[in-house]
C-alpha atoms as a printed R data frame, in Angstrom:
   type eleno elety resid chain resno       x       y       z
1  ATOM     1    CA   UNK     A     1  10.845  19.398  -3.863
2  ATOM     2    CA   UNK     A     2  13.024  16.724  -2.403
3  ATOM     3    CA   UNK     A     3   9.821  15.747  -0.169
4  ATOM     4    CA   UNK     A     4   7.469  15.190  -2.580
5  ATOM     5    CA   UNK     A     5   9.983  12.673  -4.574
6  ATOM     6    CA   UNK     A     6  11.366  11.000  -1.391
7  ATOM     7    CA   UNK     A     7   7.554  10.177  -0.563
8  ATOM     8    CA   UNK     A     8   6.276   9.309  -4.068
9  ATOM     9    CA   UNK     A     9   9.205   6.682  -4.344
10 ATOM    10    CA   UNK     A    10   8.283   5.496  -0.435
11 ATOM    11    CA   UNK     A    11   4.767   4.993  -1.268
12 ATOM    12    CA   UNK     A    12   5.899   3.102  -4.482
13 ATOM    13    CA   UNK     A    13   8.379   0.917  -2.317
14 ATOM    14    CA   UNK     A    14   5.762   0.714   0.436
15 ATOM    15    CA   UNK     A    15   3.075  -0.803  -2.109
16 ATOM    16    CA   UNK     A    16   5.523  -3.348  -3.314
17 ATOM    17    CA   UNK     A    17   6.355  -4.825  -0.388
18 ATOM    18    CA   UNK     A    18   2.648  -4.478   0.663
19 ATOM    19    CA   UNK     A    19   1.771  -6.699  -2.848
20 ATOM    20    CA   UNK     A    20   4.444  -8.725  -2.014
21 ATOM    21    CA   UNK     A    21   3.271  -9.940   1.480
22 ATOM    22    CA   UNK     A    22   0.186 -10.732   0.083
23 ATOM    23    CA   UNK     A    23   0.940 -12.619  -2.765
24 ATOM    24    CA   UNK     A    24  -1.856 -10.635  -5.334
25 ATOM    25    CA   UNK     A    25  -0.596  -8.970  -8.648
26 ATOM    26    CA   UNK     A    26  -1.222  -4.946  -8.105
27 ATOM    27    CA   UNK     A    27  -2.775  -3.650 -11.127
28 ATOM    28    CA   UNK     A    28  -1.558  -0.823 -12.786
29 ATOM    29    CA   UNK     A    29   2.159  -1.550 -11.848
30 ATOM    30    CA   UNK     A    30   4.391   1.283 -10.521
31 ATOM    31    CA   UNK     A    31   0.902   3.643 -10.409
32 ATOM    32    CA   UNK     A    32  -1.108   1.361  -9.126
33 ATOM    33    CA   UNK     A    33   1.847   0.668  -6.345
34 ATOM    34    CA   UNK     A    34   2.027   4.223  -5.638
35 ATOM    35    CA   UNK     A    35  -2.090   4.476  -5.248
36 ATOM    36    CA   UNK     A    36  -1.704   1.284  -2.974
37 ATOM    37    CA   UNK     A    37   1.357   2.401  -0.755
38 ATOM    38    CA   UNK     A    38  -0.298   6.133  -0.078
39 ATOM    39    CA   UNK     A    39  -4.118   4.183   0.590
40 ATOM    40    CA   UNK     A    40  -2.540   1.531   2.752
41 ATOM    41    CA   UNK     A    41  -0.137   4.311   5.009
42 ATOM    42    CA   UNK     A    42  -3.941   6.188   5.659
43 ATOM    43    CA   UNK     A    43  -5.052   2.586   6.755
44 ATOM    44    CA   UNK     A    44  -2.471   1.125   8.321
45 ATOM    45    CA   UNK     A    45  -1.734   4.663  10.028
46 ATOM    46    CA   UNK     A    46  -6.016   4.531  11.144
47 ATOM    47    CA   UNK     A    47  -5.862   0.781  12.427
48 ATOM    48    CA   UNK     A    48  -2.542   0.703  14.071
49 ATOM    49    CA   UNK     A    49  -1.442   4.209  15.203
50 ATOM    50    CA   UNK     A    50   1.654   6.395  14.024
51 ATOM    51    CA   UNK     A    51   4.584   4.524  15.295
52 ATOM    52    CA   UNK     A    52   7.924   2.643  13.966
53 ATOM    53    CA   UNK     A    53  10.350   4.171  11.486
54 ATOM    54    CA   UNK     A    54   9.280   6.911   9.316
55 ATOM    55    CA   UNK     A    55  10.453   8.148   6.175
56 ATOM    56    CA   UNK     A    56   8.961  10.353   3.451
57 ATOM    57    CA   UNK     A    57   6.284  10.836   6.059
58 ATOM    58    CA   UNK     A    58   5.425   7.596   6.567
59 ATOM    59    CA   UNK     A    59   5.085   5.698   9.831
60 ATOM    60    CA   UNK     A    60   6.416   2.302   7.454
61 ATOM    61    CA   UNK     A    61   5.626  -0.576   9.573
62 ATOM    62    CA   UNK     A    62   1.743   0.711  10.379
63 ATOM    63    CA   UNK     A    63   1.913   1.385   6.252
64 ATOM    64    CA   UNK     A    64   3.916  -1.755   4.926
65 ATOM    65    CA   UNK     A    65   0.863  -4.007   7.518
66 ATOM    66    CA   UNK     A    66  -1.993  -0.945   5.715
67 ATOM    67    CA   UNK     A    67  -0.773  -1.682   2.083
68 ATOM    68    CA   UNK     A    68  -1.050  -5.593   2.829
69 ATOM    69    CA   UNK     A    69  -4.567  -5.345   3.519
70 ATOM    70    CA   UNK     A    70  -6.012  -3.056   1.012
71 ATOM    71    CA   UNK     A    71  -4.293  -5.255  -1.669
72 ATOM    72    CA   UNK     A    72  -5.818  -8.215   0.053
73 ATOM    73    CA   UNK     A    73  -9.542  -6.501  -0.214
74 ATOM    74    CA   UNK     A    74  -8.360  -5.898  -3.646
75 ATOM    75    CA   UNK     A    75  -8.117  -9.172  -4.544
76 ATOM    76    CA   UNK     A    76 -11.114 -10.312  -2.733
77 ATOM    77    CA   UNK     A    77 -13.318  -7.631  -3.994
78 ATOM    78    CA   UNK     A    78 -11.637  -8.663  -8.331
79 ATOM    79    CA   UNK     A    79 -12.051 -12.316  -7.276
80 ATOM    80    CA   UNK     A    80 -15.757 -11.705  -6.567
81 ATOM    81    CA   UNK     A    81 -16.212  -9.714  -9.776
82 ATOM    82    CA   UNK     A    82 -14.617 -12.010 -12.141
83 ATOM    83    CA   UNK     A    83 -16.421 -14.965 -10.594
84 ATOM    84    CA   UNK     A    84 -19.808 -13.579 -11.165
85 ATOM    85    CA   UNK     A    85 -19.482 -12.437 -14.619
């Protein structure tokens, strides 16, 4: 039980600092945080290996650098919708 909490609030820190780095607002606050943190630790954990500190089952450097590009793609992907409507 204690797992599952430790690495809901992990991907929900993860995501924040991911936003963060970028500079984009996350939609959907904490959920949409959560959603970004677990989509950017499959990434970042794809891109740049398993290594670095983990906690709640997250390699969190590979996922922190993950987060900060989905939410980047995010925001490119919005900005191109909102321009062309």
């Amino acid at each position: 039980m204690w797992a599952i909490i430790i690495t809901i609030v992990m991907a929900i820190i993860i995501g924040i600092i991911g936003d963060a780095l970028v500079g984009h607002e996350m939609p959907g606050g904490i959920l949409g945080a959560m959603i970004a943190g677990f989509v950017g630790a499959w990434v970042g954990a794809w891109l740049f290996g398993d290594w670095g500190p983990h906690l709640g089952n997250f390699a969190v450097i590979p996922a922190i650098l993950g987060t900060a590009i989905f939410v980047f793609l995010l925001g490119l992907i919005s900005k191109l919708f909102t321009r062309s409507t």
